[in-house]
C-alpha positions, 0 to 999 in steps of 0.5 A, spaced: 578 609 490 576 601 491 582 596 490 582 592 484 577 585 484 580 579 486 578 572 482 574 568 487 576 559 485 568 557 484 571 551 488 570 556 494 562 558 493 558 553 496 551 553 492 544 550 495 543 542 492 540 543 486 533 539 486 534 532 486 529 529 480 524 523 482 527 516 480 524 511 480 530 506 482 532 510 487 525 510 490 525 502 491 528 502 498 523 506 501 517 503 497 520 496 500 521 498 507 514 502 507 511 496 503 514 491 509 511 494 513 505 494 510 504 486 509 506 486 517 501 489 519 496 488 514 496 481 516 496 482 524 487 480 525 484 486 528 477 484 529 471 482 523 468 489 523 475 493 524 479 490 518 477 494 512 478 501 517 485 498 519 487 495 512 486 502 509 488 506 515 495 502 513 495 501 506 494 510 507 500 510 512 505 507 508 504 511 502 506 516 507 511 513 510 514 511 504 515 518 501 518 521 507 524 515 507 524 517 500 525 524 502 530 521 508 535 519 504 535 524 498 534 531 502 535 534 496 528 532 494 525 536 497 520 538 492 516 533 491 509 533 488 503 529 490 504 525 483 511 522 485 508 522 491 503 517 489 508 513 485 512 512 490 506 510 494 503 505 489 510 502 489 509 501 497 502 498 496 505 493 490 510 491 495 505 491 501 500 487 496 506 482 494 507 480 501 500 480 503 497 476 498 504 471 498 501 470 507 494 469 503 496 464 498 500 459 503 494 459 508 490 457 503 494 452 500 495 449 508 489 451 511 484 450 505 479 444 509 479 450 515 477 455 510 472 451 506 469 449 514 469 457 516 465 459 510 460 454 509 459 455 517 459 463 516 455 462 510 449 457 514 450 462 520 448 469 514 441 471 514 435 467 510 435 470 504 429 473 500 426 468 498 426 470 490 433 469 492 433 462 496 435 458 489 441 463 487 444 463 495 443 457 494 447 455 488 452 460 491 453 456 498 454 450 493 460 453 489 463 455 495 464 449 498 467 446 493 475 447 492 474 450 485 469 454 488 473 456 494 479 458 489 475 463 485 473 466 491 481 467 493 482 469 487 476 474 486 478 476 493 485 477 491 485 481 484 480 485 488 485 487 493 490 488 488 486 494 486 486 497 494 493 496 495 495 499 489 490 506 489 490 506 497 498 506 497 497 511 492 493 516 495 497 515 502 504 517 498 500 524 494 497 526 501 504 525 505 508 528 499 502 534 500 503 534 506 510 534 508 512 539 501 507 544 505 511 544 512 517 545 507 515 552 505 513 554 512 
């Protein structure tokens, strides 16, 4: 015969952490830091025909990056899909994107007689267009050497880069969340 069951206190059973929900708040911290990360080495000048690589290779990174400190502060997110993943990653491209564009914004307001001389001088240094296109180039060069022209172009350039940062970051955070939820079940 078996001695009669004892109740067990469910205090003493341990159970696994129930998976923790993707939060948006929650995420903030780490899309801060990756997102500082980010605008730092946006910033850092690599070379003319290297910056569009660099610039993407680090908004992509820090997509990563920010899922996997999103991951180290809540381990029982463990199961994160591409699409938080992409979320949290656009949060770092934002906040990267923010501090980029606020360095932008002050050099241009400090260094905008600078920057009008490198542009015309740039623009002069261009290959001599078509000649069906002489009058269009030219008209350009002209707007550009004027502060509003010069203005619009930061401007353009910005909202353009807005984008980049928003869908690179993106794409960075669902590859590390991919990634890193493929290690998980190995």
């Amino acid at each position: 015969m078996q001695p009669p069951a004892e109740p067990v206190p469910l205090s003493a059973v341990r159970l696994p952490p129930a998976p923790e929900a993707f939060s948006v708040r929650s995420a903030i911290p780490s899309a801060l830091i990756a997102g500082i990360a980010i605008g730092i080495a946006c910033m850092i000048p690599i070379g003319n025909s290297a910056e569009l690589p660099w610039l993407i290779l680090v908004i992509g990174i820090g997509g990563a990056v920010s899922v996997a400190l999103y991951k180290r502060r809540h381990p029982a997110a463990l199961q994160m899909r591409a699409a938080e993943g992409g979320k949290l990653g656009a949060l770092a491209g934002l906040f990267g994107y923010l501090l980029f564009a606020l360095a932008v914004l002050i050099s241009f307001v400090l260094y905008s007689g600078q920057l009008q001389q490198e542009i015309t001088k740039r623009m002069r240094e261009m290959p001599a267009p078509d000649p069906a296109n002489q009058q269009v180039y030219q008209q350009l060069a002209e707007k550009l050497s004027t502060p509003e022209g010069l203005a619009f172009m930061v401007t353009f350039a910005l909202a353009i880069l807005f984008v980049f940062f928003l869908v690179l970051g993106a794409a960075g955070g669902a590859i590390g969340a991919t990634l890193m939820h493929r290690d998980q079940r190995h």
